[in-house]
N, C-alpha and C positions, 0 to 999 in steps of 0.2 A: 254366648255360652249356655249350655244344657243346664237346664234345670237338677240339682244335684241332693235336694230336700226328699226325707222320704217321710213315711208315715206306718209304722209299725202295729197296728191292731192303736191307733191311737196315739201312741208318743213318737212324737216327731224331733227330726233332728235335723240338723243343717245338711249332713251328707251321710254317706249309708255307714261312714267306717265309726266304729264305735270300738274301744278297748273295752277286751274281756276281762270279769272278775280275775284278778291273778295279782301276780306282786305288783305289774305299773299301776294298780287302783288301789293300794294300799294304804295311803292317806289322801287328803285333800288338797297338800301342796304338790299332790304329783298328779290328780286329776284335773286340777286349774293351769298346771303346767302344759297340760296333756290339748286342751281343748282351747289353749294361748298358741299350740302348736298347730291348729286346724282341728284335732278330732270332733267328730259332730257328737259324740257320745259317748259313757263310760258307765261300765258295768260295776259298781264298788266290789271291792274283797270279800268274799261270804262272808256275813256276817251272822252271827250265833254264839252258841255261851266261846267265849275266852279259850284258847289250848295256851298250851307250853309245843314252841315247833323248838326240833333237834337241830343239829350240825354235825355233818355238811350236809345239803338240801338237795343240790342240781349237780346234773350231769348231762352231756351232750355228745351226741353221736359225730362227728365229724368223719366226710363220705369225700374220696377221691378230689381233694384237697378243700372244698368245702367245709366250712367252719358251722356248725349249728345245723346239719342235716336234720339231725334229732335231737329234742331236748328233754329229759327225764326230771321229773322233781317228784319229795317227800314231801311238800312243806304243806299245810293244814290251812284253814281257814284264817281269821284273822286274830291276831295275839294281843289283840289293843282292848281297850276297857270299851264296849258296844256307846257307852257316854262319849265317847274322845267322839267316836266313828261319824254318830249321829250330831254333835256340833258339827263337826268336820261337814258333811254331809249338807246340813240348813248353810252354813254359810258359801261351799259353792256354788247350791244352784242359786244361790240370791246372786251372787257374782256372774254365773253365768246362765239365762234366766231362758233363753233360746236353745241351752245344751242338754241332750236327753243324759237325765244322771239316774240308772236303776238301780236298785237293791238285789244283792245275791244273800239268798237267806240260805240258813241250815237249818231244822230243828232234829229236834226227836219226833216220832209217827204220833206227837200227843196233839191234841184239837185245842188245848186252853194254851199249850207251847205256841203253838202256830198264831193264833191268832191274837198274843199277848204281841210278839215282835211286829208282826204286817201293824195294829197301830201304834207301835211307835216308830217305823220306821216311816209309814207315811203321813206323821205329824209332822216330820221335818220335811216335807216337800217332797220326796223325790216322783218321777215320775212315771215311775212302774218298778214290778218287783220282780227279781227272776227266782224262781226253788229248785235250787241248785241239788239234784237227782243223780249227778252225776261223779262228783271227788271219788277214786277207785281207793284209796289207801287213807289207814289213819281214821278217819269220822267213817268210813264203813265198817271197820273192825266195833264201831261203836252204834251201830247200825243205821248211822246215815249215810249221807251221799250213796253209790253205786247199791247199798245193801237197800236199803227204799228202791232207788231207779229199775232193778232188777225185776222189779214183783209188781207188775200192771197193775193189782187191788192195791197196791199200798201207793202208786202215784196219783191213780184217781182217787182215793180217800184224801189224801192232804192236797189235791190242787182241791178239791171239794171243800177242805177246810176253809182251806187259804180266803175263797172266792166268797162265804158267808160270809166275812168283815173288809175282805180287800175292794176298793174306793177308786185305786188305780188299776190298768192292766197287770195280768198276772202271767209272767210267760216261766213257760216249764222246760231246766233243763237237761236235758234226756244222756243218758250214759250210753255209751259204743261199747261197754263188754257186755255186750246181750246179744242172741244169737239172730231177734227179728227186731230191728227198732221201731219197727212201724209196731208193733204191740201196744208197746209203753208211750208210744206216741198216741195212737189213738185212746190210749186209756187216761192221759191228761185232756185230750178233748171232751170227752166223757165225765171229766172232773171238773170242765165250764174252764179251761185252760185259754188265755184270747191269742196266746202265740206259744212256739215251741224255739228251743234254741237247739242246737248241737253242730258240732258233739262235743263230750266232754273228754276230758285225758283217759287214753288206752292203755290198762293193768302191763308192765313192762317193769324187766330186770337190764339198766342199760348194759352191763358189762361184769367181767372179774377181770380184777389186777394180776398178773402172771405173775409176777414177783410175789406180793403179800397171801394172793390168793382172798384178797378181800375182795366186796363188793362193789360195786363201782355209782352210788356215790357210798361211803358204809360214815358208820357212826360207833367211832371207839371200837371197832373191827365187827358192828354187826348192822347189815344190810334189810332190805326188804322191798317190797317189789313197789313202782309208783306208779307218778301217773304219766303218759306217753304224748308228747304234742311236736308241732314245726311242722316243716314240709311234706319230711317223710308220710304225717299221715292223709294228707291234705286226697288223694285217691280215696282212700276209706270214709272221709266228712261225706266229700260231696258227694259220693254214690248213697250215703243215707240220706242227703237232704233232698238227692232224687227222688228217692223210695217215698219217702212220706210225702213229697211235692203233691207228686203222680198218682196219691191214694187217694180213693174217691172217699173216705173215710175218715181223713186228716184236713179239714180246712178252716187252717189257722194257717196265718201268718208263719214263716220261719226266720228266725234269725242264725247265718248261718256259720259255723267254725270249725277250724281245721286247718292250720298249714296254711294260711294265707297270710303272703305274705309281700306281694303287690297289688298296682289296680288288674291284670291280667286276671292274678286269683279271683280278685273279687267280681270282677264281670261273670266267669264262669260260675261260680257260687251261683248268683245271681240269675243268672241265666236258666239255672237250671233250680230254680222256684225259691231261693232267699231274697227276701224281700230288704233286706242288710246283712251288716258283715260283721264279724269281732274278733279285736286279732292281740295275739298276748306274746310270742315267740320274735317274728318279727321287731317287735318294738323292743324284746330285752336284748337284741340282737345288737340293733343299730339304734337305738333310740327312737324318740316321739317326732321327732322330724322326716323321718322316713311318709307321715302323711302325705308331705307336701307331693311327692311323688304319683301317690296314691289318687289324689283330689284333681294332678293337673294330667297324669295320662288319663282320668276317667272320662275329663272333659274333654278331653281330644276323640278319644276314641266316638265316644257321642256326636258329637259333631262330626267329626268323618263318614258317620252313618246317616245323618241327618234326623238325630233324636235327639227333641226337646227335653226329655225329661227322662228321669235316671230308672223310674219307679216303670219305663215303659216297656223297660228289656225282661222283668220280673217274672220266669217262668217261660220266656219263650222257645226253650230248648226242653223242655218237659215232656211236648207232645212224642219228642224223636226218640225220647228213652222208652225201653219198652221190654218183654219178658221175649228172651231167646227163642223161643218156640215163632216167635211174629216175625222173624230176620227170614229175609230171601235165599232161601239157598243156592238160587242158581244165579245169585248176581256174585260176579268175579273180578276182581283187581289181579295183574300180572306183574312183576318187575319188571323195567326197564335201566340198564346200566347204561351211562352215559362215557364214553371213553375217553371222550376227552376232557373230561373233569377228572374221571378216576383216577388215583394215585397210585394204582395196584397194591393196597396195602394186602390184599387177599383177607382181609376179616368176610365178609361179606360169601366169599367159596367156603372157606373153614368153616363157618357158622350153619352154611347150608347143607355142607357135605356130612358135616359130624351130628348137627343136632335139627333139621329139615328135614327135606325132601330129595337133596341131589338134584338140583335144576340148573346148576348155576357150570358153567365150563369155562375152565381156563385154557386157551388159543393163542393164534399167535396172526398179527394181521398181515398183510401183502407182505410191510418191512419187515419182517420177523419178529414185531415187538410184542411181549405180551399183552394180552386182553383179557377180559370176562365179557362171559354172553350168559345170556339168560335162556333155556330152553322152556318156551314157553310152555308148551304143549304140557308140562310135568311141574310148573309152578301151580301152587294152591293161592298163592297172595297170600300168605302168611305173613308180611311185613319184616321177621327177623331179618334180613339184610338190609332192609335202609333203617334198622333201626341201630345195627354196629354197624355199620357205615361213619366214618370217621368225617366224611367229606358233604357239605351242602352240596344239593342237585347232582350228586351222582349216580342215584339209584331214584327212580322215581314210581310208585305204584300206579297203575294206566287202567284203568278200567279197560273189558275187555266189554267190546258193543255187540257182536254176533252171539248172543245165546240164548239160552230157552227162556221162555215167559216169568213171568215170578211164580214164586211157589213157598209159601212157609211151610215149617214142618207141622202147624196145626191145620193148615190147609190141606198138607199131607196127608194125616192121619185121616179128616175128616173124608178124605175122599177113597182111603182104604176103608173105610168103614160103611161106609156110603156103597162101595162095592160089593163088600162082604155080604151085607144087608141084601142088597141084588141077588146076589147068588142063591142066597137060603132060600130069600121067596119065590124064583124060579122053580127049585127043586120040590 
């Protein structure tokens, strides 16, 4: 079996899945439960001054029969005395002494705040700290989480803080309501940051009640916006944890989140430059047992590829991501409809006919039965028919091998330019 240990800018953990600060790291009898269950490591509950959190907290999206598409919460850091946290804390990792246990801090933007908690949190052992930049509701009205994360000077000042007394690794975690994350990602690198996590929960209103007209989750009939997490957002993590992968500007470690919520997720994560994973949604879904899953498709897949070790897929899909202008424009994919799989449900005509291109015809074969074909000559390879396509291997996208050389549109431009230039100086 593959090797499944990873090493995060220094804190190592049995395997890459680690729970995210959130409600399952809320105490220590559910972080020892957590890592009895397989997890290689757990992020504690942010930890900072004490709130008061409301009722009711969570709400969730449920999508074309799908239970948990999206999951929304108000709820705040943690509401327990920072004493309770930090026993809690010393006595799991003595119990589990191989399990990465971090700290998710909050402060206020003060230098004596900051570096009063980093020592005591790393008196009790843990083994690194994350500075949670991220909470969009509640501790930002207060000007932490997302109101820090937002303002590049104010992450690199307090990872700057942090790093004058911090002993252990310090990884910084970066907010998704910002419009370039690589900013405030490179601006924790810049504050001596040794890894970066993301993402954190996206600013979201889940819903109103038709009936009451209240919000959806509300409190004594008044609502307010939270923070956004599950699968649904799992497309938006990973395209950030590309972006900063791929920046020659960001090199820390990532640890990666979002909507993951198998080993599938986390390979892709992974793959695409998270060096581990942490998953919060998931596990409120189905519980802590859901690892097992998690630990025994990761070792297969491994193995089926013939890699030793987990730490070796880390970024290998990085090189392929790249900025639109570098895509070939004359390379082309066509549909092919297979008829004898098709079911003729006609999604795949109506899809193309109303919102395509018009490629696709309905026919009738020798017997008179109907059919769809594809006109190639008028297909773009758009993908929208196998993607409503109801039916596996019906629709198949075929590369098309007779065409022009490659060409990006910066290749493009450079060689209008290139030309232009010609012209003048002939003249």
């Amino acid at each position: 079996m593959a090797d499944l240990s990873i090493n995060l800018a220094g804190i190592k953990s049995p395997n890459p899945f680690w729970l995210a600060s959130a409600p399952p790291t809320n105490s220590g009898y559910q972080v020892q439960r957590a890592f009895e269950a397989g997890w290689g490591g757990a992020v504690w509950k942010t930890l900072g001054e004490p709130i008061l959190n409301v009722s009711s907290r969570f709400s969730a999206l449920s999508y074309n029969g799908q239970r948990v598409a999206g999951f929304n919460n108000i709820e705040l850091i943690t509401d327990r005395p920072i004493e309770v946290n930090l026993k809690e804390i010393y006595e799991t990792k003595k119990k589990f002494p191989n399990h990465a246990v971090i700290a998710s801090l909050m402060m206020e933007p003060k230098r004596e705040k900051w570096h009063e908690i980093v020592k005591r949190v790393e008196d009790v052992g843990v083994d690194g700290l994350e500075l949670n930049f991220g909470c969009p509701h509640g501790m930002a009205e207060r000007g932490m989480g997302s109101a820090s994360g937002q303002v590049p000077e104010l992450v690199e000042k307090q990872t700057y803080w942090v790093k004058e007394v911090a002993k252990t690794p310090v990884i910084v975690k970066l907010t998704p309501n910002i419009t370039d994350i690589t900013a405030t990602a490179e601006a924790a690198t810049r504050g001596g940051a040794d890894a970066i996590s993301m993402i954190n929960t996206i600013n979201s209103l889940m819903g109103v009640d038709l009936d009451t007209w209240n919000t959806i989750p509300h409190v004594a009939g008044k609502g307010t916006h939270g923070g956004y997490c599950g699968p649904a957002v799992k497309p938006i993590a990973l395209n950030m944890v590309a972006e900063c992968a791929r920046s020659p500007y960001i090199n820390v470690p990532i640890s990666g989140i979002g909507g993951i919520s198998n080993w599938r997720d986390a390979v892709e994560f992974m793959l695409m430059g998270a060096t581990g994973v942490q998953v919060c949604t998931a596990a409120m879904h189905h519980g802590f047992s859901i690892v097992e899953d998690m630990i025994d498709g990761l070792n297969n897949y491994l193995d089926e590829k013939g890699i030793s070790s987990v730490m070796d897929i880390v970024g290998k899909a990085v090189p392929k991501y790249s900025n639109w202008g570098d895509l070939d424009l004359n390379y082309k994919v066509v549909a092919k409809i297979n008829n004898d799989v098709c079911i003729n449900c006609n999604k795949c005509y109506i899809a193309c006919e109303d919102t395509s291109h018009q490629c696709i015809e309905r026919l009738n074969d020798e017997n008179g039965n109907p059919i769809l074909k594809v006109r190639e000559e008028d297909c773009v390879g758009c993908n929208l028919c196998s993607i409503v396509c109801p039916v596996d291997g019906a629709i198949e996208m075929v590369e098309v091998k007779d065409r022009l050389p490659k060409m990006t549109w910066n290749e493009r431009q450079a060689a209008i330019a290139k030309y232009s230039m010609a012209n003048v100086s002939s003249e």
